[in-house]
Structure formats: structure tokens, C-alpha cells
C-alpha positions as CSV (number, residue, x, y, z in Angstrom):
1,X,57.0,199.6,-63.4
2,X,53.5,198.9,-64.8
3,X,54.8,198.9,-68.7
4,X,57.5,196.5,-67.3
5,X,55.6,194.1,-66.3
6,X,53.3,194.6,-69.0
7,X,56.3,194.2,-71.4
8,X,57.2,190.9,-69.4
9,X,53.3,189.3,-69.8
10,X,53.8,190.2,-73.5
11,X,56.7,188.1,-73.5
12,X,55.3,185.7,-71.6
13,X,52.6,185.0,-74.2
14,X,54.7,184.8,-77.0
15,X,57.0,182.5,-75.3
16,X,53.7,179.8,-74.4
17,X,52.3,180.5,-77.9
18,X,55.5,179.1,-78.9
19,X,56.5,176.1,-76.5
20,X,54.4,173.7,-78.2
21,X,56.7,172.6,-81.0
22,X,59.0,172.1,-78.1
23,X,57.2,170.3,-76.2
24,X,55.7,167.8,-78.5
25,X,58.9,165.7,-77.9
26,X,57.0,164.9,-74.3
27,X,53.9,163.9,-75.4
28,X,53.3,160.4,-74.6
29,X,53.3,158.2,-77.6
30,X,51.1,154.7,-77.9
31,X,53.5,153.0,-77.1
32,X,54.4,155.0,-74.0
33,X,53.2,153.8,-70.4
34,X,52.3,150.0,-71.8
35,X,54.5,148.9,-68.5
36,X,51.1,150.6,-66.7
37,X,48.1,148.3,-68.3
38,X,47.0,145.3,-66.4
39,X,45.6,142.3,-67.8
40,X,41.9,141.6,-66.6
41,X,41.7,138.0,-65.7
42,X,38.3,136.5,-66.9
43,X,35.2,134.9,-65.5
44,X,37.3,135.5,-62.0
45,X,34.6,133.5,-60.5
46,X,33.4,130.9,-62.7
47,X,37.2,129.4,-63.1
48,X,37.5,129.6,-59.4
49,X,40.7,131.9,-59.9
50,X,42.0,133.6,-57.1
51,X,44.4,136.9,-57.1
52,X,46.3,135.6,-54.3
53,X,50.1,136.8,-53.4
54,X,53.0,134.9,-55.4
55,X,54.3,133.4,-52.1
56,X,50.7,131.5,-51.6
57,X,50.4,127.5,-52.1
58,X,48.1,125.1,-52.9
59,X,47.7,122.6,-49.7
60,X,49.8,119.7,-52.3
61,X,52.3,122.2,-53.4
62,X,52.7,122.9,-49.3
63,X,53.2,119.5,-48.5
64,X,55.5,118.3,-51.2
65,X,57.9,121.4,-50.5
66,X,57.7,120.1,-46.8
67,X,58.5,116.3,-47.8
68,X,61.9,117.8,-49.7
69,X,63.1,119.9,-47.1
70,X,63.0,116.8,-44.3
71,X,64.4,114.7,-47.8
72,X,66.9,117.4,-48.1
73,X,68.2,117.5,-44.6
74,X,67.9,113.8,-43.9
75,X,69.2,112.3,-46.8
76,X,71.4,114.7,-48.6
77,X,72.6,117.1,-46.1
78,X,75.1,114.4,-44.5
79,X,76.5,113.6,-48.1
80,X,77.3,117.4,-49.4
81,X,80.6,117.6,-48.3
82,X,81.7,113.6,-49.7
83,X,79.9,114.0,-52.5
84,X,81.9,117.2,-53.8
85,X,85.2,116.4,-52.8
86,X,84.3,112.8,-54.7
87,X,82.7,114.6,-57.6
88,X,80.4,111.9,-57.5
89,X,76.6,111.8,-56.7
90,X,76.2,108.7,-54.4
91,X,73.6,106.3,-55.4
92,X,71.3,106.5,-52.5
93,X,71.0,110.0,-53.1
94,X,69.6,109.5,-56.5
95,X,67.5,106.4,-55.6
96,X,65.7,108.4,-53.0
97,X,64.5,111.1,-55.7
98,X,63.2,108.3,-57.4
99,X,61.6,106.5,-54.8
100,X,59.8,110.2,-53.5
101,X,58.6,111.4,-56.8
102,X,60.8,114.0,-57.6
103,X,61.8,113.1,-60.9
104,X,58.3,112.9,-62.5
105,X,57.0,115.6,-60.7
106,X,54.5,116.5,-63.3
107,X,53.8,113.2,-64.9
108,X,50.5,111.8,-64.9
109,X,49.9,109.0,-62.4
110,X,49.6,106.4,-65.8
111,X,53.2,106.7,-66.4
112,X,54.1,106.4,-62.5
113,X,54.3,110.3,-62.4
114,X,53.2,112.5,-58.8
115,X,50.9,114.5,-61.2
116,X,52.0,118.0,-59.7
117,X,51.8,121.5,-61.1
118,X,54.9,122.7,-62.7
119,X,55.4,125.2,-59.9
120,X,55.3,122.2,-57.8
121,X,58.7,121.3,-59.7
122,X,60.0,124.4,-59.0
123,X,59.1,124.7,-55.1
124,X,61.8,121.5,-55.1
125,X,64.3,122.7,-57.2
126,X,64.6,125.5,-53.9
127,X,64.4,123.8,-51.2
128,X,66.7,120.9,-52.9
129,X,69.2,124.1,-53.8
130,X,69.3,124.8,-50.0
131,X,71.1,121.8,-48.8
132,X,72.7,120.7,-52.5
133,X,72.5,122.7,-55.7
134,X,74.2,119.5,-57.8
135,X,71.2,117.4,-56.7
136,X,68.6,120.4,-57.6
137,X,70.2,120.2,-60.7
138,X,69.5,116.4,-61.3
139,X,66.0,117.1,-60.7
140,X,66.0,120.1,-62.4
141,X,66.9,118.9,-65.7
142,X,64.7,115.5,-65.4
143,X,61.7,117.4,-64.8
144,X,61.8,120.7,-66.6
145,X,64.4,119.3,-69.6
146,X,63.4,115.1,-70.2
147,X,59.9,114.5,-69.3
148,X,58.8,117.6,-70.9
149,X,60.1,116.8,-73.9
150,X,58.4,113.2,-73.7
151,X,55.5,114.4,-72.9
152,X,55.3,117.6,-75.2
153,X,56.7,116.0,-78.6
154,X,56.6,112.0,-77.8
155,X,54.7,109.9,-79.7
156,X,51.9,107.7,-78.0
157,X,54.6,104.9,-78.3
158,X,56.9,106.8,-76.8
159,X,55.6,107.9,-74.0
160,X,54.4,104.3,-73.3
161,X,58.3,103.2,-73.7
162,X,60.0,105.8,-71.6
163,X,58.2,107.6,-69.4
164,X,57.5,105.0,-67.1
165,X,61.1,104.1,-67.1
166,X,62.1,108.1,-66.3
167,X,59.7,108.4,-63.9
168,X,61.1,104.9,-61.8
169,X,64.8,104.6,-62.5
170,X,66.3,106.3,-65.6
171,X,67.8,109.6,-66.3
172,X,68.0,111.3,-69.5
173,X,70.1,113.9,-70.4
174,X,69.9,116.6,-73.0
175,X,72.6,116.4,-76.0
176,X,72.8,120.1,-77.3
177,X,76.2,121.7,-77.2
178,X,79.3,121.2,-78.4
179,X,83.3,122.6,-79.1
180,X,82.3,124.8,-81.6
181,X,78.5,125.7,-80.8
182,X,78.2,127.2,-77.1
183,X,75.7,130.3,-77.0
184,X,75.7,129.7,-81.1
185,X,74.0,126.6,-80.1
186,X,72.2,126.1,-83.5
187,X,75.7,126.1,-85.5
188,X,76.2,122.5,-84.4
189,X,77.9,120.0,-86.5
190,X,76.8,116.0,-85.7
191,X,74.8,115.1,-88.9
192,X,72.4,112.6,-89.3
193,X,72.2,110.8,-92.4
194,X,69.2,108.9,-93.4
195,X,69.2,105.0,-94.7
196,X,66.3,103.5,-95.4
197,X,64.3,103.6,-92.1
198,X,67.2,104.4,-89.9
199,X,69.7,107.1,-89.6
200,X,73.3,107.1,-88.4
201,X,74.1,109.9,-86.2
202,X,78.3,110.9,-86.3
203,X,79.4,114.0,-84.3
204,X,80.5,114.7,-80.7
205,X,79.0,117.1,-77.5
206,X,79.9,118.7,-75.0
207,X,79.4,119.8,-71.0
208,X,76.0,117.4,-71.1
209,X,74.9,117.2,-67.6
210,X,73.9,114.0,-66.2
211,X,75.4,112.1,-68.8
212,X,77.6,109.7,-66.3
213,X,74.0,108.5,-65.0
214,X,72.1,108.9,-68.2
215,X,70.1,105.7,-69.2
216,X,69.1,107.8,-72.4
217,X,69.8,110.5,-74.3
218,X,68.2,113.6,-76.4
219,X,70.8,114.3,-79.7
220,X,70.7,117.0,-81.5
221,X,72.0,116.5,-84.9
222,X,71.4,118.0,-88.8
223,X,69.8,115.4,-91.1
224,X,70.2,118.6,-93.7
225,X,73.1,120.3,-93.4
226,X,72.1,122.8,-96.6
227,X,69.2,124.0,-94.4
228,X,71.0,125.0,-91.9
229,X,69.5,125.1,-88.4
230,X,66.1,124.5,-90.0
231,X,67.7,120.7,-90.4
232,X,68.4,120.0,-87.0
233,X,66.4,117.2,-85.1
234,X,65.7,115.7,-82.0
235,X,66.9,112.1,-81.5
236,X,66.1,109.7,-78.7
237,X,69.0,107.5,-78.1
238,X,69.2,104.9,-75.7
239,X,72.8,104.5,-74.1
240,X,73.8,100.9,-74.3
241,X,73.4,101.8,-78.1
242,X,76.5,100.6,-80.0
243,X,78.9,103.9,-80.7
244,X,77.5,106.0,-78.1
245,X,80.6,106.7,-75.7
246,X,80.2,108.8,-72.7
247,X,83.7,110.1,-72.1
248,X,85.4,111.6,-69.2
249,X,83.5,114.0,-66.7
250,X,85.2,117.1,-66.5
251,X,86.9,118.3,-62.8
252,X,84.7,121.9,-62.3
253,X,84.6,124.1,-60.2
254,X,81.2,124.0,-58.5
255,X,78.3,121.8,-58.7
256,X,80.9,118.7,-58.4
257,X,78.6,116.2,-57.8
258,X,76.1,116.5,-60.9
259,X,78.3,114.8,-63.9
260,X,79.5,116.9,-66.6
261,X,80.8,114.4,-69.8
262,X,81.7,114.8,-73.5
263,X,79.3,111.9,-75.5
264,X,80.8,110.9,-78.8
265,X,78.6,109.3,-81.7
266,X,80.5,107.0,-84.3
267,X,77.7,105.1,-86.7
268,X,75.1,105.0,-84.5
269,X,72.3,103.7,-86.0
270,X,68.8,105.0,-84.7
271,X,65.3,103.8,-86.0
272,X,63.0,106.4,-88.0
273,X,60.7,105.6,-84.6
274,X,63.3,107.4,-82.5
275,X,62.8,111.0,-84.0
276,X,61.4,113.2,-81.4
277,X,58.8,115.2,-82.9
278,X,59.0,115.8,-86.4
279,X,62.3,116.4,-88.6
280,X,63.9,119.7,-89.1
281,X,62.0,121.1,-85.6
282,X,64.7,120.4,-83.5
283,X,65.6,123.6,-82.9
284,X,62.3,124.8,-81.9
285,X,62.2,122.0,-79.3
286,X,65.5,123.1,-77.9
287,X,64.5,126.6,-77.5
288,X,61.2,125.8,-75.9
289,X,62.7,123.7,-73.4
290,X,65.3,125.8,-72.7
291,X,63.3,128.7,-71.7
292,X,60.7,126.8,-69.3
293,X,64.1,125.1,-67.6
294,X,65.4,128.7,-67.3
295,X,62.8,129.0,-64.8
296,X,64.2,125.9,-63.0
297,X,67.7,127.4,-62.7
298,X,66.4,131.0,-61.5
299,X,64.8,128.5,-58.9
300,X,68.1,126.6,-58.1
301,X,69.7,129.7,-58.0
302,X,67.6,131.2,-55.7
303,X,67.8,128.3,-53.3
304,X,71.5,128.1,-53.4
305,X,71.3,131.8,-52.3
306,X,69.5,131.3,-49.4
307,X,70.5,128.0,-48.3
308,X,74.1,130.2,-48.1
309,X,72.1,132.9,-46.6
310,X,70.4,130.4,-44.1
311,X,74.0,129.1,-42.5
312,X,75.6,132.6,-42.8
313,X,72.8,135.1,-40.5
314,X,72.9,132.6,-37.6
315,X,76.7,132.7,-37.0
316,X,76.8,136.8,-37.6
317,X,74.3,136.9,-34.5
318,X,76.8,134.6,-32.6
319,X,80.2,135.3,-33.2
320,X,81.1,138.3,-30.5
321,X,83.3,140.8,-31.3
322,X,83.9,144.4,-29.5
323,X,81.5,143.3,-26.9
324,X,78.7,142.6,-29.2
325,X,77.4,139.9,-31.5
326,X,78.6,140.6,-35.3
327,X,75.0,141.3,-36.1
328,X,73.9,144.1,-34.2
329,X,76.1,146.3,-35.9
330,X,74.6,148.4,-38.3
331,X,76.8,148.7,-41.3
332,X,76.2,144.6,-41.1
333,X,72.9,144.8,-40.6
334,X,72.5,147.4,-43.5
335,X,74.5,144.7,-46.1
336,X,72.0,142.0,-44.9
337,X,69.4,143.7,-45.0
338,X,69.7,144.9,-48.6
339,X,70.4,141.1,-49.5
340,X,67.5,140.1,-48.0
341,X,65.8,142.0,-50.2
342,X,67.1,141.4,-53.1
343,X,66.8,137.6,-51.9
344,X,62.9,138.7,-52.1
345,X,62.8,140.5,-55.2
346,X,64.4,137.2,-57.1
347,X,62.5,134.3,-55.5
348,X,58.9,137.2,-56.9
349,X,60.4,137.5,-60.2
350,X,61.0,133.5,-60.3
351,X,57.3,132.7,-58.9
352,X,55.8,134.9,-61.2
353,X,57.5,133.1,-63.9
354,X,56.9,129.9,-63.3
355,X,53.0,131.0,-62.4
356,X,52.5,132.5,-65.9
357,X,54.3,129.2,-67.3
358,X,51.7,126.7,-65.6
359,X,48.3,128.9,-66.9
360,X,49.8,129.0,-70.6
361,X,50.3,132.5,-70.8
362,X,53.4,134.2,-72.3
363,X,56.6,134.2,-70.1
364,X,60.0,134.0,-72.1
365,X,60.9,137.5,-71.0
366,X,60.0,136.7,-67.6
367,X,61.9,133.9,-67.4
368,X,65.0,135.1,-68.5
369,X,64.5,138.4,-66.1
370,X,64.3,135.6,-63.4
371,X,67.2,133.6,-64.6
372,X,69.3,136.7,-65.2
373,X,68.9,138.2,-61.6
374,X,68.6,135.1,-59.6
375,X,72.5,134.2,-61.1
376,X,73.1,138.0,-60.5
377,X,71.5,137.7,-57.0
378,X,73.2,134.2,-55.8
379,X,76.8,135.6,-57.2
380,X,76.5,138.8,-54.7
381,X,75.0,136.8,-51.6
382,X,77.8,133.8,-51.7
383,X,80.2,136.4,-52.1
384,X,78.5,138.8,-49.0
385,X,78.0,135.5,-47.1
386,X,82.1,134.4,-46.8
387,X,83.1,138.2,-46.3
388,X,80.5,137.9,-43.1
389,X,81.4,134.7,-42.4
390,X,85.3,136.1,-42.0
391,X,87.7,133.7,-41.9
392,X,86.0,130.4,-41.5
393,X,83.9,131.4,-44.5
394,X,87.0,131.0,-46.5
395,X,87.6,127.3,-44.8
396,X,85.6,124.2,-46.1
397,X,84.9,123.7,-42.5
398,X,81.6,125.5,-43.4
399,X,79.2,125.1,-46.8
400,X,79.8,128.8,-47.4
401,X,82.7,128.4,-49.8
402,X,81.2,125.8,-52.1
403,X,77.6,127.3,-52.2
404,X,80.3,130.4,-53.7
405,X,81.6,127.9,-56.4
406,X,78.2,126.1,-57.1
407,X,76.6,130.0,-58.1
408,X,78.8,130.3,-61.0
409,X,77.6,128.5,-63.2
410,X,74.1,130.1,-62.9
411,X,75.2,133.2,-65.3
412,X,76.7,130.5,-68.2
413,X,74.5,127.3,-68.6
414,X,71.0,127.6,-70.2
415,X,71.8,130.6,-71.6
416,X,74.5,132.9,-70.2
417,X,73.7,136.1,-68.6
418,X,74.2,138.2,-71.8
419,X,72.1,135.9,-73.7
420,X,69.2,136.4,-71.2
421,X,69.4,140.4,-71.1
422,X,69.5,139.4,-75.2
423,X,66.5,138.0,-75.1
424,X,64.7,140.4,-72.5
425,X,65.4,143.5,-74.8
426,X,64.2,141.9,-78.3
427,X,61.1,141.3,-75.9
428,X,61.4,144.7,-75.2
429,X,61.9,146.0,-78.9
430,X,59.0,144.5,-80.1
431,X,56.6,145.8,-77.0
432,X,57.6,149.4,-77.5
């Protein structure tokens, strides 16, 4: 028994003297556990920052989201239901973002701006999203999509000429895609070809938001063609400019309200002085833009979601059936629950994004996580919402149906959904 076990030790020891070619496999590599370091914020009290929770506001960012929820449910709330079956955004509506700020939310006071934070624009683009994700939309794309680009690439000039005009009365809108250049955005074909000290701009887009309203315009077009997407620059283009034709809005599915058109260019002619930025950086503008509004739609997304979720708990606590409110049964409970927190886990990634965007610090991948998971989030709670909702959930008698139309567009414009989970494993790629 004793040389057995003996015999086994032996074995034992020749085994362990041999696992570690095995186990090398397991040893953590540098790039392993990277996911575990934290980022030491400095001089913690000499910039006055504070490690607060995501959910915690600055006394201005507290009130303005209080102003646009009373905005929301005095001023939009009654016009939903018109507005979508009109597929038309009624002028009061628009006037009154105007008149309370909220389309130069982060414009300085000089140009008639609130002079928020950017989170502040976000904040809005939720509650807003509750009662009407069309008119989120509006203010979505004014803030995060025209006056950044103003104020980010405009000239002094520029900025003198427009942004007052964007911050009082005038919507811009953002020329980018077209028939043949969705997701391959950078594949466009309007051209711009220089004369003298003007250009002409021929080409046509497509699905540009806002257009119907649009007092100005953002074109994309090539002034090189044989530099491919390296040629592409950013025009400004005002609309009553001759050969600028806004054409039909298209009949969608959700998010009626908030125009959709096709805008055409034939010869028009746009001064050297109307070149956003410099030439041939288009692109760069485009993407930059596109990734801080990402942020904004993980935002309207989120609202939309529980604006749905808002109408839908009350009635699953009132409707009675088998002797017993919807709601206390647990298998319901269990499905709202686990919304709930998925609700949570959306609105943290979407803070979190928009927080690293206002301090200047990196936040691409986080805003496409956002982006990705709020569309992913808003799809499964419109969807939860009707089937709790039962029959009347299927009805237009109730919001609950159109907040299920307006969510599907979240996982296709700015980027669809495969573009985002794209762009969140090159990120990936480059940090392991």
C-alpha cells in the first residue's frame, strides 16, 4: 500500500514538473485584464471635480430637464397623435423650442444661445423622447448635428451670420447620404466643381431629416473626385439658393412628424466663403459629428423607451383579471422587472457617454455601446409594452403602438446597429 502510494507521489511530481508548458497558455498576457485599470482623475480637489453617481445633476441641468418635461406635456403631448397621422410637425410646436432655448442649447449667450453643458442637450433629447420622439429628433439634430458644426469648423464670419439665426428661428439640416452611399457614406457622388471663387455643387441626397423646415443646409460633395473620400467637403447652403429643390417627404413608418425629403442640387453656385472648414476635410467633420449625435439618439432612444414604459406599468396595475390586477402576477412582474433594468443599464451607458464627451476625453466606443443597446433596448420594451398592454396596446387608442414604430429607426440612422458593434470592436482590436 505504502509503495503504491509512493509510486503515485512519483507520478505526481513528474506530472507538476511537466504542466508548465501547458499551462503557459493561461498566463495572463499585457494586454490581459486592461478592462480592470482605472483612470486616476487629477488634482481631484484643485479642479473642484467630484466622483459623483452618473444619475447626479448640476442645479441648471435639474431645472432645464424640469422646464421640458412641463414643455413636453403642455405643449406637445396634446399634438402627438395629429401630428403623426398628419406627418406634419405643427408650427407651434417648433416655435416653442425656439422660444425656450432648446435649439441652442450649448450656444454661448453672444449668439442668443442658453449656454448649457452638452449633457444638458442630452437631458432634453429624454424627456422630449417621452412625450414625442419626432420632436427629440428636431432638437436632436439642431443641437448635437448644426450648431456643433458652426461652432466647431465655422469661421468667425460664420458664426456671426448663422448662429444667431439657428439659435432664434432657423433649422439646418445635414446633407450626407444618398441612393448609392447609405452605411458606405463616403462613396457619395454630388461633385463640386470650382470656378473662380465659387463652386457649383450638382448631385442629389437622400432621407435628410428636417429638410421640409430647413432654412439651411450642410452638403456634402467631392470637389476631387480622383481623391476619393479625401475630396469631399462641407458646404453651407442657404435654401432659397437657386437649384436647391427640397423634394417630397417620404410616408415612414415611425417618427412621422420629423420630415424626411430627397434635396436635389442643379448648378448651384456657392461662394469660396461658404466652405465649412477647410477642403477635402469633409469627411472628418461628418464622422466627428456623427459620433457625438450618436450619443443624442442613444438619448432619444432611451426616452422613447420609457416614455412607452411610463404609459404601459400604470395600466398593468389596473387592468383586473382572475381577481387580481395584471401586475401582481409574477411571471409579469419578472418581464418588467428585467426591462426595468435593462431600462437602467442603457440610460448608465448613455450618461457615461455623454459625460466623457463634455470633459474631452475619449468616447467613440462608448457612444456607439450606448447607441447600439439603447436601439436594442427601446426595440424589446415597445415590443414587451403592447404584449402587456394586450389588446388595446395594439389600438391607436393608446401611444403604445407608435412609440413601437418610432424605435425602429434607432438601429438604422447614424449608423446602423452593425455599424456600431463595427466600430466598438476595431476599438476593441486596437486596446487588446
Amino acid at each position: 500500500m505504502a509503495a503504491a502510494a509512493g509510486g503515485w507521489l512519483r507520478s505526481c511530481g513528474k506530472l507538476k514538473r511537466n504542466l508548465s508548458a501547458y499551462l503557459a497558455p493561461w498566463r495572463a498576457s499585457p494586454c490581459v485584464f486592461r478592462s480592470s485599470k482605472s483612470e486616476l482623475l487629477p488634482n481631484l480637489a484643485s479642479d473642484g471635480v467630484v466622483c459623483a453617481p452618473l444619475q447626479t445633476f448640476t442645479e441648471e441641468e435639474t431645472m432645464l430637464k424640469n422646464m421640458v418635461t412641463k414643455f413636453a406635456q403642455e405643449r406637445v403631448a396634446p399634438l402627438v397623435q395629429k401630428m403623426d397621422e398628419n406627418s406634419k410637425m405643427e408650427d407651434s410646436v417648433i416655435q416653442g423650442l425656439f422660444e425656450q432655448g432648446l435649439m441652442s442649447i450649448e450656444l454661448g449667450e453672444e449668439y442668443g444661445g442658453t449656454g448649457a453643458s452638452f449633457f444638458s442637450i442630452i437631458l432634453v433629447v429624454e424627456e422630449l423622447a417621452k412625450v414625442d420622439p419626432a420632436v427629440a429628433l428636431l432638437c436632436e439634430l439642431q443641437n448635437t448635428l448644426t450648431n456643433k458644426l458652426f461652432t466647431t469648423y465655422g469661421t468667425e464670419e460664420q458664426k456671426r451670420t448663422y448662429l444667431p439665426r439657428v439659435a432664434k428661428d432657423t433649422i439646418g439640416s445635414f446633407c450626407l447620404s444618398e441612393a448609392g452611399s447609405g452605411s458606405d457614406a463616403f462613396s457619395l457622388k454630388t461633385r463640386a466643381e470650382k470656378k473662380g471663387d465659387y463652386y457649383i455643387i450638382n448631385g442629389s441626397k437622400m432621407w435628410i431629416s428636417s429638410a421640409e423646415h430647413a432654412g439651411v443646409f450642410f452638403v456634402m460633395a467631392n470637389t476631387d473626385p480622383s481623391l476619393g473620400y479625401r475630396g469631399i467637403t462641407c458646404f453651407i447652403v442657404d435654401r432659397d439658393t437657386e437649384g436647391l429643390h427640397v423634394g417630397k417627404k417620404e410616408d415612414k413608418l415611425g417618427i412621422r412628424a420629423s420630415s424626411t425629403c430627397p434635396v436635389t442640387f442643379e448648378n448651384v453656385k456657392v461662394p469660396e466663403t461658404n466652405i465649412l472648414g477647410q477642403v477635402g476635410q469633409g469627411y472628418k467633420y461628418a464622422i466627428g459629428m456623427l459620433n457625438t449625435g450618436r450619443i443624442g439618439i442613444a438619448a432619444q432612444m432611451l426616452g422613447l423607451a420609457q416614455g412607452c414604459f411610463d404609459h404601459t406599468v400604470p395600466y398593468t396595475k389596473e387592468r383586473v383579471q382572475f381577481g387580481k390586477s395584471v401586475f401582481d402576477f409574477q411571471g409579469m412582474q419578472h418581464q418588467i422587472a428585467q426591462v426595468a433594468t435593462q431600462l437602467e443599464a442603457a440610460r448608465l451607458l448613455t450618461y457615461n457617454a455623454a459625460r466623457l464627451a463634455e470633459t474631452g476625453r475619449p468616447f467613440i466606443k462608448e457612444a456607439s455601446m450606448a447607441k447600439y443597446y439603447a436601439a436594442e433596448v427601446a426595440t424589446l420594451t415597445t415590443s414587451k409594452c403592447i404584449e402587456w398592454m394586450g389588446g388595446v396596446g395594439f389600438t391607436k387608442s393608446y401611444p403604445i403602438e407608435k412609440y413601437y414604430r418610432d424605435c425602429k429607426i434607432g438601429t438604422i440612422y447614424e449608423g446602423t446597429s452593425n455599424i456600431q458593434l463595427s466600430t466598438i470592436a476595431k476599438s476593441l482590436a486596437q486596446q487588446y
